[in-house]
SEFI-98015 format. One record per residue: residue in three letters; x, y, z of N, C-alpha, C in turn; residue number from 1. Coordinates in steps of 0.001 Angstrom, whole numbers, plus 500000, padded with zeros to 6 digits. Layout:
BEGIN
<"Ala" <X Y Z> <X Y Z> <X Y Z> NUM>
...
//
This chain:
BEGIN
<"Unk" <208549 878129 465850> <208281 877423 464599> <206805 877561 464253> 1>
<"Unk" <206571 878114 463051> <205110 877700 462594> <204387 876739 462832> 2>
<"Unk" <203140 876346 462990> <202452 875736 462645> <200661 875503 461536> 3>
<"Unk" <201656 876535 460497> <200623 876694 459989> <200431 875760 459295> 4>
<"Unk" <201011 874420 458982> <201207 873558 457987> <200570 872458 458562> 5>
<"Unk" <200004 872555 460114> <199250 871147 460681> <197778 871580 460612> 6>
<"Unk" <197066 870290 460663> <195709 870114 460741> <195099 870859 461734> 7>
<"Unk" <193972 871536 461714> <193296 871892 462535> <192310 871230 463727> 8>
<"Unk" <192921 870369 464765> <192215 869642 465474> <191187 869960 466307> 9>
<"Unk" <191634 871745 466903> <190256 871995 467860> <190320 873169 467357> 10>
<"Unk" <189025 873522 466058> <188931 874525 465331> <188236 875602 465908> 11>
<"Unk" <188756 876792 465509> <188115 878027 466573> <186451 877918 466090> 12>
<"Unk" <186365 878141 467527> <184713 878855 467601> <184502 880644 467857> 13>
<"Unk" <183112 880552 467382> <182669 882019 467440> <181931 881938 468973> 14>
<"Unk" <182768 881980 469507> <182079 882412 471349> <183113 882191 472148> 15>
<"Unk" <182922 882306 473416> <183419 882601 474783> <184471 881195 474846> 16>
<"Unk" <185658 881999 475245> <186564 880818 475822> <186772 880147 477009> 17>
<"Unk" <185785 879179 477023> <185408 878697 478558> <185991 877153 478304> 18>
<"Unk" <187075 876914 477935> <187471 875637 477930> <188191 875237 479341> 19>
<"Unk" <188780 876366 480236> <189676 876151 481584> <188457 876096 482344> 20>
<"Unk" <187255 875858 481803> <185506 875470 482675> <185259 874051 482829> 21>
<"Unk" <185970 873216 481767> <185782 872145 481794> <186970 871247 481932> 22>
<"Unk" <186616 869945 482553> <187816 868667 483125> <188303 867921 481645> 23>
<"Unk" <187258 868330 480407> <187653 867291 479273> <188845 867946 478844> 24>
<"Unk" <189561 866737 478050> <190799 866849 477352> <190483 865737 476060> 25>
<"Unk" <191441 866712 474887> <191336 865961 474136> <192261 864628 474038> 26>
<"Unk" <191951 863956 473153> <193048 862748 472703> <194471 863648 472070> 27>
<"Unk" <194274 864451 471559> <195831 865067 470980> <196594 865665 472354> 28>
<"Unk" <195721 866190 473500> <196859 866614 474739> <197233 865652 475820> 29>
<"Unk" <196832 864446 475858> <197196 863431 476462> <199304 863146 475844> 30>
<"Unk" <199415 862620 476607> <200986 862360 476331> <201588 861180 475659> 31>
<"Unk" <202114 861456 474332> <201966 860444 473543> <202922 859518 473621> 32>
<"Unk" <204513 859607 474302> <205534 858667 474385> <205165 858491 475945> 33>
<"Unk" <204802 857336 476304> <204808 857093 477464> <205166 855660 477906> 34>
<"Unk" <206489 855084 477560> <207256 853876 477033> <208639 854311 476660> 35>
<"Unk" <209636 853783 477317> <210439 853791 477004> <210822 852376 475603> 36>
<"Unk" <211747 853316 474532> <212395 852109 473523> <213346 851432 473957> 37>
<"Unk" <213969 850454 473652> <215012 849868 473934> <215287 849094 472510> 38>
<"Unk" <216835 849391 472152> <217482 848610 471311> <217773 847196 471085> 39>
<"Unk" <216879 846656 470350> <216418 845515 469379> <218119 844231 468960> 40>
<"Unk" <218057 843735 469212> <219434 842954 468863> <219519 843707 467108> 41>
<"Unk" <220688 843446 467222> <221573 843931 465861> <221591 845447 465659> 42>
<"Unk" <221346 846080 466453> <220907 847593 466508> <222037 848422 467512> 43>
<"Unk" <223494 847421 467529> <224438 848121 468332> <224160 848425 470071> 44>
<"Unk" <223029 847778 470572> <222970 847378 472004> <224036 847035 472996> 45>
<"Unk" <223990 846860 474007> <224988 846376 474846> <225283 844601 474406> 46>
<"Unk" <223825 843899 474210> <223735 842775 473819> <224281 841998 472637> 47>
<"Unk" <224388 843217 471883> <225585 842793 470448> <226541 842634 470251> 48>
<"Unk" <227419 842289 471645> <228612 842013 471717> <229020 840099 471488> 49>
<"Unk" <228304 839449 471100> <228051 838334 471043> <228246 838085 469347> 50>
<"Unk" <227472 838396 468477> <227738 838734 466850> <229226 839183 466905> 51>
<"Unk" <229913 839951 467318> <230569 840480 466846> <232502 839740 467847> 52>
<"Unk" <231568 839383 468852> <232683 838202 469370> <233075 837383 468620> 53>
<"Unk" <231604 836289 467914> <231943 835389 467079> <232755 835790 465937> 54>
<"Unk" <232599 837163 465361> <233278 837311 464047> <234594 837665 464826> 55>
<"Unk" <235002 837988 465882> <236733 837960 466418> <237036 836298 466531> 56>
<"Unk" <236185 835707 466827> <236750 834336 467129> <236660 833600 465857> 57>
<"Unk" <236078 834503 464640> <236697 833257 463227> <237566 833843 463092> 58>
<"Unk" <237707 835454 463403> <239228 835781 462970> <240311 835469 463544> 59>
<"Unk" <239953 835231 464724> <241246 834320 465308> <241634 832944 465265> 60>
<"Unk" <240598 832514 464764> <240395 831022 464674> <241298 831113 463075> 61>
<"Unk" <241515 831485 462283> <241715 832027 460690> <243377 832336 461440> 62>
<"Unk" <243173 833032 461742> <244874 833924 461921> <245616 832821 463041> 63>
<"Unk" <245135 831708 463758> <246001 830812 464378> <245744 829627 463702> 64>
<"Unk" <245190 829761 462229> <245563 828018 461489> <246474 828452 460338> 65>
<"Unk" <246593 830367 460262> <247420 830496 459289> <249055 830818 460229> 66>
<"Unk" <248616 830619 461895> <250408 830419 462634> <250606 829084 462425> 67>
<"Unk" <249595 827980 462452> <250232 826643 462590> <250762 826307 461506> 68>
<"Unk" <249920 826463 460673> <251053 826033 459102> <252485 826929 458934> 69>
<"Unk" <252183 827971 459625> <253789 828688 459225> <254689 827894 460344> 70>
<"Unk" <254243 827374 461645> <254933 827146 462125> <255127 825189 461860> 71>
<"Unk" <254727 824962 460696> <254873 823196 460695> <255650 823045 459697> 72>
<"Unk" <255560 824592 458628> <256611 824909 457947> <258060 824658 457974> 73>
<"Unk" <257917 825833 459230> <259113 826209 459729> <260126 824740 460560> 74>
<"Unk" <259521 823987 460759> <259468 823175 461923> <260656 821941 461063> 75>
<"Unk" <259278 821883 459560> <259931 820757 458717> <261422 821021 458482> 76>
<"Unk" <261640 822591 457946> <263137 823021 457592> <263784 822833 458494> 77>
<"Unk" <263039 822729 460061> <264355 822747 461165> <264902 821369 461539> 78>
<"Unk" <263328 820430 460908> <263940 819106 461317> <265244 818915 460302> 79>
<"Unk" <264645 819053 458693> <266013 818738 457869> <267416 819018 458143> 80>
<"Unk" <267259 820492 459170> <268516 821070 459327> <268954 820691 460457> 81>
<"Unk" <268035 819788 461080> <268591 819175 462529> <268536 819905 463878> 82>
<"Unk" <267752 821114 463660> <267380 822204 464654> <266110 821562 465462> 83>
<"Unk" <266217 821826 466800> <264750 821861 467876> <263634 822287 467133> 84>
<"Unk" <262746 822133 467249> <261476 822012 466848> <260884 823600 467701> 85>
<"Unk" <259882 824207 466715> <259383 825089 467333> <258136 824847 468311> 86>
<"Unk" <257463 825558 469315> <256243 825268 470027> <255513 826136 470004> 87>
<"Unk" <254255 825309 470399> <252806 826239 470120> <252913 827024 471142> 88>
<"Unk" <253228 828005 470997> <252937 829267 471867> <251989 829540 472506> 89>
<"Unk" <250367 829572 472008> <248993 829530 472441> <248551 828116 473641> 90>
<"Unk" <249649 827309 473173> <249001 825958 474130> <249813 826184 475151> 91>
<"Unk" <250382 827098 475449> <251668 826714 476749> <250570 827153 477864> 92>
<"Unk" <250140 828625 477482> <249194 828834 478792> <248187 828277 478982> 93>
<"Unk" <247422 827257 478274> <246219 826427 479055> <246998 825072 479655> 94>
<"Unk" <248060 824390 479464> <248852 823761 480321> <248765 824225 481536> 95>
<"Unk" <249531 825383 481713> <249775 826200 483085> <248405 826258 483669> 96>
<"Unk" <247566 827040 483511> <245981 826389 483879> <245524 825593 484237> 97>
<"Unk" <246041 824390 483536> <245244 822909 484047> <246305 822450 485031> 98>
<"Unk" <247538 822837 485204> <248244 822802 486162> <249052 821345 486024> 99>
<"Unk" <249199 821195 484519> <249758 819977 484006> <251380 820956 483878> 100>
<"Unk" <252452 821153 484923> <253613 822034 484205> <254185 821020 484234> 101>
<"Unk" <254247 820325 485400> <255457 819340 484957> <255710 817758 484055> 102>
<"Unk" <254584 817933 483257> <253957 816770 482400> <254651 817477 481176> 103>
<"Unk" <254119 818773 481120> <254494 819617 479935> <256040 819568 479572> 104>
<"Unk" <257185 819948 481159> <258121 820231 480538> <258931 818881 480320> 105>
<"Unk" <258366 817430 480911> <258795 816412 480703> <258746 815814 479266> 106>
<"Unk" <257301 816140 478915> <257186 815887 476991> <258120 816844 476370> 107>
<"Unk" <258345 818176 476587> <259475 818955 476072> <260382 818318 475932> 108>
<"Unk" <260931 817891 477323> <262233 817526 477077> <262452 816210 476264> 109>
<"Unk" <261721 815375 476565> <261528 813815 475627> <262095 814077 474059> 110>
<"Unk" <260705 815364 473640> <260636 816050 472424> <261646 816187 471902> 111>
<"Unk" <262920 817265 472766> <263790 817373 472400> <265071 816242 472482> 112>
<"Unk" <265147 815259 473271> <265976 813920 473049> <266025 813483 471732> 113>
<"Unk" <264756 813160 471189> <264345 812425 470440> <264720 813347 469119> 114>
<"Unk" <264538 814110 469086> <265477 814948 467755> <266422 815156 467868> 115>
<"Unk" <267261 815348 468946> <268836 815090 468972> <269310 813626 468298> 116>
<"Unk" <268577 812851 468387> <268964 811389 468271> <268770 811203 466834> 117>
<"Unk" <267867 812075 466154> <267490 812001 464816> <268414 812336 463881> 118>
<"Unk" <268748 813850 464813> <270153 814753 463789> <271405 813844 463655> 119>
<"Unk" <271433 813121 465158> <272431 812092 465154> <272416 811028 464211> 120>
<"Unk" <271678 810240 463766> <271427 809208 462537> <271574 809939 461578> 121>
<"Unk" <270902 811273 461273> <271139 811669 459949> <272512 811958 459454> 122>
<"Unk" <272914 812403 460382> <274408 813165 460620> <275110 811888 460428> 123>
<"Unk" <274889 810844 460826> <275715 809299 460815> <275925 809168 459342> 124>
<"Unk" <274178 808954 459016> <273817 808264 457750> <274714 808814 456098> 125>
<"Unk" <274824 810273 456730> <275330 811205 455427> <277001 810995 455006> 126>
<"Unk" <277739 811029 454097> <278741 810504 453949> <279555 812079 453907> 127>
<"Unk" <281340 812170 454167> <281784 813368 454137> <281610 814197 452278> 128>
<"Unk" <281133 813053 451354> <281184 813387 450279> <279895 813771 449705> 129>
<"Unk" <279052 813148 450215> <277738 813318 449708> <277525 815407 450590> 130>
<"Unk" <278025 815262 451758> <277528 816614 452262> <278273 817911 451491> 131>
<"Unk" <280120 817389 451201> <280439 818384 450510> <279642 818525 448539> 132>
<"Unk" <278955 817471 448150> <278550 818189 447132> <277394 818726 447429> 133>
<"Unk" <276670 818615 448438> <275099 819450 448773> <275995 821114 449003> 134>
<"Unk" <276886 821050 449448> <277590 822405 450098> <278191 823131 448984> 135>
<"Unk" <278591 821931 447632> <279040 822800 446297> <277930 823070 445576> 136>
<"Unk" <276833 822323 445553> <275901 822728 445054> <275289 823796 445418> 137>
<"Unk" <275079 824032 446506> <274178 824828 447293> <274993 826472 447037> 138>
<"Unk" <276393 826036 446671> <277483 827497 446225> <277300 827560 445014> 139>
<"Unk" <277152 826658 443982> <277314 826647 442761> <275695 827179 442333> 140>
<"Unk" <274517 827137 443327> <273352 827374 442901> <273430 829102 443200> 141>
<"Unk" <273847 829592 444554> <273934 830786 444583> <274636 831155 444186> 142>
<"Unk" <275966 831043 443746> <276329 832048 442641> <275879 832208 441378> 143>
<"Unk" <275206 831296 441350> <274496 831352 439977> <273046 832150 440436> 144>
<"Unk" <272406 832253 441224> <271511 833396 441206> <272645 834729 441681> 145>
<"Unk" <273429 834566 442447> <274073 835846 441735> <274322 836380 440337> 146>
<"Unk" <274533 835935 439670> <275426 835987 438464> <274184 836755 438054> 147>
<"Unk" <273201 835792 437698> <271986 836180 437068> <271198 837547 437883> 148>
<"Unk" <271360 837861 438665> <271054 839303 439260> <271997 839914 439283> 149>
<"Unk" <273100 840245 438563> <274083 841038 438593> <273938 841337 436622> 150>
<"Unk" <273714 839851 436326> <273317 840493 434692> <272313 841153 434352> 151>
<"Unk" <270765 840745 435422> <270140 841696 435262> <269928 843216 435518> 152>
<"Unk" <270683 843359 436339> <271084 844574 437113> <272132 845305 436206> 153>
<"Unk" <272879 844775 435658> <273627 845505 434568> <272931 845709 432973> 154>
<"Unk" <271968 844854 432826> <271110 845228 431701> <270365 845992 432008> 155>
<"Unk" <269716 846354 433103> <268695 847378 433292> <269842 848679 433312> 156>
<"Unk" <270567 848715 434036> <271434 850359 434003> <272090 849759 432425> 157>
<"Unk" <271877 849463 431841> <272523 849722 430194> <271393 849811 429539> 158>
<"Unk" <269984 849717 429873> <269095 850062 429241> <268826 851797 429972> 159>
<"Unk" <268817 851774 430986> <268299 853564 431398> <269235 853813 431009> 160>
<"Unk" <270401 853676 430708> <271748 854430 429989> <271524 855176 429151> 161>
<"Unk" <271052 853964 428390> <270504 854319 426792> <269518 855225 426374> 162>
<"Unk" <268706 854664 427381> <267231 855842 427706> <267235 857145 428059> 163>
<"Unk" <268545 857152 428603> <268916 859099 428859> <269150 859533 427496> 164>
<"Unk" <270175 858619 427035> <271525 859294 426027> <270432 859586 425185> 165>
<"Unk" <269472 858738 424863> <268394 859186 423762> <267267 860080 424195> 166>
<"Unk" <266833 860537 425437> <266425 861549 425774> <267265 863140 425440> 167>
<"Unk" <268121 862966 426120> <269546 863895 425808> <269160 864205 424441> 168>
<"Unk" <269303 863334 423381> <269719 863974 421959> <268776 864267 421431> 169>
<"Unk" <267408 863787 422106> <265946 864854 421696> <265715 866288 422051> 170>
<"Unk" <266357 865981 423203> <266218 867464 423630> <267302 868530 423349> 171>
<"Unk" <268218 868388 422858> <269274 868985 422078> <268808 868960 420417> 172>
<"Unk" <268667 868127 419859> <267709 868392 418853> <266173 869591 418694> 173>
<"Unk" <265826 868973 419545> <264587 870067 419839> <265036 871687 419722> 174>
<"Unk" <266186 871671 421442> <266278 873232 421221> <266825 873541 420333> 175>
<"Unk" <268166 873034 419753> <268373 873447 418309> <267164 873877 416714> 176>
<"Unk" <266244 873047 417182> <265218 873744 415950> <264650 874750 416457> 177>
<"Unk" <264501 874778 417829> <263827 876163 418453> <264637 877170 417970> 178>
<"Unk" <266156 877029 418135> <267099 878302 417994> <267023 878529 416552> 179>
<"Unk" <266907 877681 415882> <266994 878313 414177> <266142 878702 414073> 180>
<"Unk" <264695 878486 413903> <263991 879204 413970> <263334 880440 414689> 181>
<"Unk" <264151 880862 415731> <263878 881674 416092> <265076 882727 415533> 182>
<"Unk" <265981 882091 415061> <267140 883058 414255> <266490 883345 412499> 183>
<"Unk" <265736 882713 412299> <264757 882724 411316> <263945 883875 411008> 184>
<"Unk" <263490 883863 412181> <261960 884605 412219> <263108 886156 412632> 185>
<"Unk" <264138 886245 413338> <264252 887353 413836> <265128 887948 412222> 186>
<"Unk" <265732 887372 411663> <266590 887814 410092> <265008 888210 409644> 187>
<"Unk" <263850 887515 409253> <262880 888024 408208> <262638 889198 409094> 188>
<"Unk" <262553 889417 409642> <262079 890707 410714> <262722 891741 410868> 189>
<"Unk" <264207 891681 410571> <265172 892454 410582> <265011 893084 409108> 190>
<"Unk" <264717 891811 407803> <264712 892636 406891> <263443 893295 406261> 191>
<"Unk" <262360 892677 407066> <261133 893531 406541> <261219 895226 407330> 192>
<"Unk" <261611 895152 408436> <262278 896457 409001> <262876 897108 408288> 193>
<"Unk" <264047 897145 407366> <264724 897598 407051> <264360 898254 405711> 194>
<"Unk" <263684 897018 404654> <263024 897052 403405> <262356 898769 403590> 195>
<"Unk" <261042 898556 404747> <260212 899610 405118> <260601 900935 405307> 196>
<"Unk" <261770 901026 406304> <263066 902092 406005> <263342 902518 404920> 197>
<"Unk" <263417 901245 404210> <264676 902220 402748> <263163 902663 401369> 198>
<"Unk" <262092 901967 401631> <260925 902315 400855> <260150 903814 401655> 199>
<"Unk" <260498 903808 402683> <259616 905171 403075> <260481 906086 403391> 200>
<"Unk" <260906 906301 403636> <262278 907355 403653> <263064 907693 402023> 201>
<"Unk" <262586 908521 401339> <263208 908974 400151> <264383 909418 399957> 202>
<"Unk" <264368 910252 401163> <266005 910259 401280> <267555 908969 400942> 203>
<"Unk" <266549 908190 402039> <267352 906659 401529> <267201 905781 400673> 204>
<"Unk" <266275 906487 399769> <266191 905838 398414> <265598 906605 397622> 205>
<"Unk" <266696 906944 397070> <266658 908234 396019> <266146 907945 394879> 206>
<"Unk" <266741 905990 394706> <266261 905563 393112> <265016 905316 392803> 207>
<"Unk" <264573 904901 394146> <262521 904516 394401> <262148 905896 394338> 208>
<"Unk" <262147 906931 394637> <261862 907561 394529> <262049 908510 392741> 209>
<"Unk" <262892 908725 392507> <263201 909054 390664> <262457 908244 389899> 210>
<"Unk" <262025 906875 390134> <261322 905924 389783> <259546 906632 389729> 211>
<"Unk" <258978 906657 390998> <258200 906917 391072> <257516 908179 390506> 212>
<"Unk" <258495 909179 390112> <258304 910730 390031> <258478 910111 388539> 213>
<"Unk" <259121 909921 387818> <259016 909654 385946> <257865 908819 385802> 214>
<"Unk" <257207 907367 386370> <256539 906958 386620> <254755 908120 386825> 215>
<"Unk" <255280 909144 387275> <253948 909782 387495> <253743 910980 386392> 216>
<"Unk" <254941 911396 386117> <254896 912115 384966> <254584 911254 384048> 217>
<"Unk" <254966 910141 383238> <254271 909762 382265> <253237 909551 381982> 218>
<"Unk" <252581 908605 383077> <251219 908630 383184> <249877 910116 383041> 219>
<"Unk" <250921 911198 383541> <250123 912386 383062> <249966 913015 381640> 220>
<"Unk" <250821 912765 381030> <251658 912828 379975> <250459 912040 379161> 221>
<"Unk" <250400 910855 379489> <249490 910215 378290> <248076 910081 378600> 222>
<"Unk" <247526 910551 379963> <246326 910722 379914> <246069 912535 380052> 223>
<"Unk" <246974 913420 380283> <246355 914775 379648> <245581 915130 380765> 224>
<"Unk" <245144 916214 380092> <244573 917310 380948> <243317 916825 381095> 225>
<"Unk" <242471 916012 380584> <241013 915504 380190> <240608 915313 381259> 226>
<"Unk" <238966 915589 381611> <238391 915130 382579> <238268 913748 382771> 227>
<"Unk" <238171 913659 383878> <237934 911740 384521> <236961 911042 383756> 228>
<"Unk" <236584 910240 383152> <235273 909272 382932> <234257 909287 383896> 229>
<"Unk" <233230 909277 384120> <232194 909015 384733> <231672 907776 385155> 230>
<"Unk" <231180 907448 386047> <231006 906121 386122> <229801 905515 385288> 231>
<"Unk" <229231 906421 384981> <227903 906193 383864> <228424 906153 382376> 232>
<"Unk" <229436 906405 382083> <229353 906166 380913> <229111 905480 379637> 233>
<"Unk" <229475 904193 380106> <228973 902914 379724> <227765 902142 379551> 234>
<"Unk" <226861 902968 380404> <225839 902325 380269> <224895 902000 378992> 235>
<"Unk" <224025 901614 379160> <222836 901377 378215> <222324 902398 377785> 236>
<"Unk" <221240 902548 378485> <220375 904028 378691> <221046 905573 378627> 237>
<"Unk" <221995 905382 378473> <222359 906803 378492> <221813 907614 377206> 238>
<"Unk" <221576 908658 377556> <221247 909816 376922> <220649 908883 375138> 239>
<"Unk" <219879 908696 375571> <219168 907640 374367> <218007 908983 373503> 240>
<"Unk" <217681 909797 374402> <217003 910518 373695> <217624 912138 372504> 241>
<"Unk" <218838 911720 372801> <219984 913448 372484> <219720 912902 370469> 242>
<"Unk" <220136 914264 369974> <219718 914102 368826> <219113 913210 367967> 243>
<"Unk" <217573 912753 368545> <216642 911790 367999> <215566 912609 367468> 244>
<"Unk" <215142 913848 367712> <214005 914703 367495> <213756 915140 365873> 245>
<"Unk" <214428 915220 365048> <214736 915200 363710> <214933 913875 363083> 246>
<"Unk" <215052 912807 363647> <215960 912075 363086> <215085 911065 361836> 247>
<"Unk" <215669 909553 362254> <214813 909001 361109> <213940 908327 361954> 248>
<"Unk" <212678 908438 361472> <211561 907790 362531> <211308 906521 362445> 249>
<"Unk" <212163 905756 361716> <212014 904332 361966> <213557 903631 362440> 250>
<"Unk" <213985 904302 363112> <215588 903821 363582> <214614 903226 364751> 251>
<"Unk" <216013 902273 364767> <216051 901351 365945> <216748 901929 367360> 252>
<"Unk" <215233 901713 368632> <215853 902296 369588> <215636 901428 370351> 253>
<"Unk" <217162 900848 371262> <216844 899950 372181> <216042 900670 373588> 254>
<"Unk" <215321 901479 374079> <214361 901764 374818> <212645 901563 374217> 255>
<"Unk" <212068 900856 374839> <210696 900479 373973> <209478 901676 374708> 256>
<"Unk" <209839 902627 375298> <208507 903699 376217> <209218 904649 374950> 257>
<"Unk" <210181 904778 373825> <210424 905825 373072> <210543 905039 371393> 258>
<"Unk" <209932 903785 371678> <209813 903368 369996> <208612 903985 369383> 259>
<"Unk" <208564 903808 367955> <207636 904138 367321> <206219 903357 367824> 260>
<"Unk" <206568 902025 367720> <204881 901238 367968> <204563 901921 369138> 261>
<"Unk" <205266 902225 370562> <204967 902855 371632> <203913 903885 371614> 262>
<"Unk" <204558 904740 370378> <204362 906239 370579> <202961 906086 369884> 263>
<"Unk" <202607 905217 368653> <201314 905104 368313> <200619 904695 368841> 264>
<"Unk" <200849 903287 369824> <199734 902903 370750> <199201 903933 371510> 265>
<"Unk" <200120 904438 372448> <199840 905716 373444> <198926 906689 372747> 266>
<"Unk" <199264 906968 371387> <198623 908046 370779> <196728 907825 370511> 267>
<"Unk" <196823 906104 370070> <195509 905791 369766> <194352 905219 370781> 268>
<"Unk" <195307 904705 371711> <194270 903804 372955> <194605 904688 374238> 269>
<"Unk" <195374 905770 373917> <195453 906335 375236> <194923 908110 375698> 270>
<"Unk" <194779 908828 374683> <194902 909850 374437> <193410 910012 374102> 271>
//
């Protein structure tokens, strides 16, 4: 690699290289990292496992208050329905730990007495009539969200129904204008072909042709043997000077370098 782009620190001299004569050294050859770095907290260290614990432990702390509500949820529907109660899953193993098991499975079981006894009152309390209309209702409500998803479900396929059939008749429409017009374009084509045929070929048109031949004779006929016009003929200036030399010397000549006043000026102020 170059270094032509750094400063010149020990600039050449004009004499003898006797620097391996002497013990000095500069400050630039001394050794400049002589320290190790070490990574600073927040800089992905071994030590940053602490930041980043805490952010697992709100996320877990977050993701087991969003199990307890699902499970106090769940719990309420099971009491209504007279079902065991669900358990904290996470608390069973610090029980076992503290070495409380048989405290634990004694409140279990209590737990579960005591909601048997509940379903039992409720189950008492409810009459055979009051449960069969929760049971007609509860039929009379789902078939009625049936019903209503079966009408919607049949209005949507009677709407894409519709949505083809009218796709369909665009596109049958469509190619149909494609085809006429392309039966269009190929008839004008057929007969400008043909026209061209029967106009250039004399043979096949004998009458365009008899046409054209009387057509050219007449025209000779009434313009004659005479030479062509010139394209000068018309002009102004033409031949302005042809039998003027005799003539009357005060005629009017539209050229003014051959009028009379001309010819006297020239004669008196110029000559």
């Amino acid at each position: 690699m170059s270094s032509a782009h750094r400063p010149t620190w020990d600039p050449a001299k004009g004499r003898a290289d006797d620097r391996h004569k002497s013990a000095r050294v500069g400050a630039r050859q001394m050794p400049a990292h002589t320290k190790l770095k070490f990574r600073q907290p927040q800089q992905g260290g071994p030590n940053d496992g602490e930041g980043s614990s805490s952010k697992a432990e709100t996320r877990r702390d977050l993701k087991r208050e969003l199990e307890e509500a699902e499970r106090a949820s769940r719990n309420k529907k099971r009491k209504e329905q007279g079902l065991a109660l669900e358990e904290d899953v996470e608390q069973q193993p610090k029980a076992i730990e503290g070495g409380d098991v048989e405290t634990d499975a004694e409140r279990r079981k209590l737990i579960a007495q005591l909601q048997e006894l509940d379903a039992d009152e409720e189950s008492d309390d409810e009459t055979p009539g009051s449960q069969s209309g929760r049971k007609t209702a509860k039929i009379e409500a789902d078939s009625d969200s049936d019903d209503s998803s079966e009408s919607e479900d049949d209005d949507e396929e009677d709407d894409t129904a519709a949505l083809l059939r009218e796709l369909e008749k665009i596109k049958r429409e469509r190619a149909e204008e494609k085809e006429r017009q392309e039966r269009e374009r190929s008839e004008m084509e057929q007969s400008s072909r043909e026209e061209e045929i029967a106009l250039g070929n004399p043979l096949l048109n004998l009458e365009h042709a008899l046409k054209g031949a009387s057509s050219s004779s007449s025209q000779a006929e009434s313009t004659g043997f005479g030479v062509k016009r010139r394209w000068d003929d018309d002009v102004i200036f033409k031949n302005q000077a042809a039998g003027n030399e005799g003539g009357d010397k005060n005629g009017f000549v539209n050229d003014l370098t051959r009028s009379e006043f001309h010819k006297r000026f020239m004669q008196r102020y110029v000559r």
